[in-house]
N, C-alpha and C positions, 0 to 999 in steps of 0.2 A: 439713398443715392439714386440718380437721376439723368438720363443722357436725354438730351434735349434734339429734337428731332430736325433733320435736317430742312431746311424750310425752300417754300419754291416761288419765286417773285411770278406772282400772277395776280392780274388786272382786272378783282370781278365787281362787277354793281350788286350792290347790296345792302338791304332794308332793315335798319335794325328799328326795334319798338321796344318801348320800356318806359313803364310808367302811364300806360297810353299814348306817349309822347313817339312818331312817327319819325325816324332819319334816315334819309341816303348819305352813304359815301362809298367809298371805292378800297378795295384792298389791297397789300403792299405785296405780302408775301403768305403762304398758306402752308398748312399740313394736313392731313388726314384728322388730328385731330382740334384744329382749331386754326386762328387766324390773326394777324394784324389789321385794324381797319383805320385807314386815315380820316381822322376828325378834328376839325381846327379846335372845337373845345370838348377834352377826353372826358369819357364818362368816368363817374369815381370808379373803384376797384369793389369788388363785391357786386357788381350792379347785375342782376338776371337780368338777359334781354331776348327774344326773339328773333332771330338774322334767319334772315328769306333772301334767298337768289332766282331770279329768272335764267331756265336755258333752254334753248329748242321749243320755245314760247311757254315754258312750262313754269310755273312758280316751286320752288322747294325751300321747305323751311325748319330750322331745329331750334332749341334752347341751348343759351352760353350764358359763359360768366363771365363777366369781366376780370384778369387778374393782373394785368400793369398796364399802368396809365402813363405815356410818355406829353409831355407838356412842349409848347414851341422852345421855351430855351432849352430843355434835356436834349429835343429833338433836335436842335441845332449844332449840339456837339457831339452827336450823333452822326451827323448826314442825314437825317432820316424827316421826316414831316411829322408832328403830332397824331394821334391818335389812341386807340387801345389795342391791347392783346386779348382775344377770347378766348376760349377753351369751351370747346362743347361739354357739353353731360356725359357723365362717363357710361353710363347703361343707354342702351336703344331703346326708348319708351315704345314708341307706336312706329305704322309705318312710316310717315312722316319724318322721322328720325333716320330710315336706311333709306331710304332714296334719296335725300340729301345726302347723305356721305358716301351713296357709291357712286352717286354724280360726280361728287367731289374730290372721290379720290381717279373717277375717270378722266375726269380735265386734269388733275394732277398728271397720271401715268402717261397722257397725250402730250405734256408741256416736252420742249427737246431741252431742258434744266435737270432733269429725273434723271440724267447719269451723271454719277458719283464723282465728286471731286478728289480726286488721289493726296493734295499734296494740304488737305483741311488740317488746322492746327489742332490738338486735343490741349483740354484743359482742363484739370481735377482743381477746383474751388471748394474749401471746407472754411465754415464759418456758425456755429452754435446759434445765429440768431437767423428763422426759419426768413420772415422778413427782409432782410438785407440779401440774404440766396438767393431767393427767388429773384431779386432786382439783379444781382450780378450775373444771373445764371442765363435771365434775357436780355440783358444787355451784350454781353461776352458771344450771344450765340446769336444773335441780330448784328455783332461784327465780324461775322464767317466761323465762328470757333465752333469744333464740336465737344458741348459742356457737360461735365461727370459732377453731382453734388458729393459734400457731405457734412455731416452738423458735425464733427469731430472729428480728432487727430487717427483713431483708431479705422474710422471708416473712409479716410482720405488714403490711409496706406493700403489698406484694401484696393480701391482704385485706382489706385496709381501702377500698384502690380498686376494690374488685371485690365490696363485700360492704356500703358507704356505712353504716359500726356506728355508731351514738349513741353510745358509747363504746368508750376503749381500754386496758386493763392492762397494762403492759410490766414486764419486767424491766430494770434502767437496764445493766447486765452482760450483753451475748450476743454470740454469734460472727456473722460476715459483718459484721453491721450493729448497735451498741446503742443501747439505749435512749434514749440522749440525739441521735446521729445520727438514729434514725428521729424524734425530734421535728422536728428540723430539715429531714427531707425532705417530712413532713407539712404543716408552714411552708409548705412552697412549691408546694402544689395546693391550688386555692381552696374545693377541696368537702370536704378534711382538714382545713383550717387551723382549721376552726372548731369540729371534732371534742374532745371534753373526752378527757383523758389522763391516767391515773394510774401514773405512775414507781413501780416498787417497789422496795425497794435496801435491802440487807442490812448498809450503811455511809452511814445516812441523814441525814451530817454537815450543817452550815450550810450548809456548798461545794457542797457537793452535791444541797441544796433551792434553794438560790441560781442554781446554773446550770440546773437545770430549768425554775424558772420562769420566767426570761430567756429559754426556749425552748420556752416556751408550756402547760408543764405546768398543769394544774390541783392537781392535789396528790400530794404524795413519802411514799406510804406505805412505812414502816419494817417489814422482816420480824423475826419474824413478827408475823404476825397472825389473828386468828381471822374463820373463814367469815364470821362477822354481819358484821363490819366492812366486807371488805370488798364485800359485798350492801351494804349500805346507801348507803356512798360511791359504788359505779357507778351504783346508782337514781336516786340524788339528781343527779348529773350528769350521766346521758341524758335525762331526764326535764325537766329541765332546759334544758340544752343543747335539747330542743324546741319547748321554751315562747320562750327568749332571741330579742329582738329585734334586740339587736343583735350579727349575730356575727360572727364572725372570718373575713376573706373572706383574710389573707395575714400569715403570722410569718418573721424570720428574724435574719441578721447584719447588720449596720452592712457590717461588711469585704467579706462576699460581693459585697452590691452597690453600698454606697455610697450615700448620701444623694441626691446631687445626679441619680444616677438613679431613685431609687426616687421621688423627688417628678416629677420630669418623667413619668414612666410613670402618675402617680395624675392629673396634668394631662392628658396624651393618652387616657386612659381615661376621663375626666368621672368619676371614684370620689367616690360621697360620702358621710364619715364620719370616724371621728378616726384618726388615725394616733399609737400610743404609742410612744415610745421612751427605751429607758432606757440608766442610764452610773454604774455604782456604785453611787452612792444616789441620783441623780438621777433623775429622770422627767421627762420632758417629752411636750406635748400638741399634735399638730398638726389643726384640724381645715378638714377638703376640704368643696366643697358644690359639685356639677357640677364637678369637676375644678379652682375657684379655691381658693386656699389661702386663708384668711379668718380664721383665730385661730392665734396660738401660748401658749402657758402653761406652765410648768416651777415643781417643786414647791421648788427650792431661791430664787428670787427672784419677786419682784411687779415685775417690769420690765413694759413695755406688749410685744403682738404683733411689734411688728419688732425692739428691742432681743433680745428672747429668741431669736425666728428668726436671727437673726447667731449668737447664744453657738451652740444648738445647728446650726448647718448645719458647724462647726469639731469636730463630733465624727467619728472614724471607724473606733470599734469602740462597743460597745454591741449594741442588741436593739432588732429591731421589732413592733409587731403591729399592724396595719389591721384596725379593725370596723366595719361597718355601721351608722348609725345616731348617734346623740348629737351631733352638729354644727349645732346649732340654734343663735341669736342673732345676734346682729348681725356684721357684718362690719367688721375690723380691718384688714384687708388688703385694698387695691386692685388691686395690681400682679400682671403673670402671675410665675408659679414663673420663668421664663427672666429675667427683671426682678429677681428676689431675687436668684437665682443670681449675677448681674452683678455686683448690690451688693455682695454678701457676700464674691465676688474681691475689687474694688476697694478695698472695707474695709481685708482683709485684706492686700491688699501694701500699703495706708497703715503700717498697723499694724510689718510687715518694717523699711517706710523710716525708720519713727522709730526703731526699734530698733536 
């Protein structure tokens, strides 16, 4: 896991060699430890180069790597101009190597860019294929974002609770933990559940947009896809997700816990707001105000509040999600949740008897 460092748009001349082959170009944006440099035609990736800067007439030079190469059309959908991404060496070999980077971090600490942006979007991206990270990790953080890696579901949830990202990118496929499991354990801490989620999956059948969103996804992007897209889909959803009034304080199974506890728990908690839960094609709508249950609604019949409360308290798989907020109107329901509860046994072995 990986936080990608905040970058700083500076304009320097600089000499990169490799191969013996001598280039100037110019820089876009810089860090302490490495650079973007605009080149109409990018070196490959892996390329060792030599990058020497003149300042206060002085030449200073270190060894880089090349590690992404953006091309004129990537660049294009980008905003951005073609070029490469560097990364210095990670040890200071000789002098040569510190006096380039305390130059460089001194023109850095000189730029008026070096104070902090308050309102930078965070974004936890986990994806098993080290390759495709790396691209989305520079791409996502060359469009303002500040980026958290991780090769799996188990170390994406790690970051997410340690790192509170406006959004999250998954692959629905990874080892320890995937995709669809980490939504579920997201589900079930209150300061996740509300977090917007984009599923990416290379098999982005019905079935498989279906049990996502049952499990709290926001939306099942289909690989591949291009950089723009998905910049634009996480902006809109962090961005988003900041503004939302009403959000998602808890997701999960019908089965894990069971109806008859998860409403007694939104009673003992005074929770108020709706509680959705769905079964196929159904949806139904429970909504809390100080912990009374007060309306039910389901999208397959126009039954009043209690008839519908009995139909859905007899389900026990399905999908929940608790949001904050939208529980307004009048109250249908007088009785406490332990008082439904009753009913809806009693009903219910009615129902056995006549059978």
């Amino acid at each position: 896991m990986r936080r990608r460092v905040a970058r700083i748009i500076l304009n320097l001349t600089v000499e990169l060699t490799a191969g013996g082959r001598l280039m100037r170009a110019v820089s876009q944006d810089v860090t302490p430890f490495g650079m973007f440099v605009r080149m109409q035609t990018p070196l490959p990736v892996g390329t060792v180069v030599e990058l020497a800067m003149s300042t206060g007439g002085v030449r200073l030079s270190t060894v880089a790597t090349v590690v992404h190469a953006l091309d004129e059309e990537e660049g294009r959908q980008l905003g951005r101009k073609p070029g490469v991404g560097v990364v210095f060496r990670d040890a200071l070999r000789d002098q040569a190597d510190l006096d380039f980077q305390t130059e460089l971090i001194r023109l850095i600490e000189a730029n008026p860019q070096i104070n902090p942006v308050t309102d930078e979007l965070r974004i936890v991206v986990a994806d098993p294929q080290t390759r495709l990270l790396e691209r989305l990790s520079t791409t996502l953080g060359n469009a303002g974002f500040a980026v958290y890696t991780a090769t799996n579901g188990m170390e994406a949830l790690g970051a997410a609770l340690s790192r509170d990202p406006d959004v999250v990118v998954a692959e629905r496929d990874m080892p320890v933990m995937d995709g669809l499991r980490l939504l579920e354990e997201m589900g079930r801490h209150p300061d996740l559940a509300r977090v917007p989620v984009v599923l990416m999956s290379e098999n982005a059948t019905d079935l498989v947009r279906l049990q996502a969103m049952q499990l709290g996804a926001s939306e099942v992007l289909p690989k591949p896809f291009t950089a723009l897209e998905l910049i634009l889909r996480a902006r809109r959803l962090a961005r988003g997700g900041r503004r939302d009034g009403e959000q998602v304080l808890l997701r999960g199974a019908v089965a894990q816990l069971g109806l008859p506890s998860l409403l007694t728990m939104l009673e003992q908690e005074r929770k108020t707001g709706v509680l959705r839960l769905t079964l196929d094609d159904t949806v139904a709508w429970l909504s809390f105000v100080d912990g009374r249950l007060v309306r039910a609604r389901a999208s397959d019949k126009r039954d009043d509040s209690r008839s519908t409360l009995m139909r859905v308290l007899s389900w026990t798989t399905g999908h929940f999600e608790l949001s904050a907020g939208g529980a307004e109107g009048d109250a249908e329901l007088d009785d406490t949740v332990t008082h439904l509860l009753l009913e809806h046994a009693r009903v219910t072995d009615e129902n056995r008897g006549r059978a």
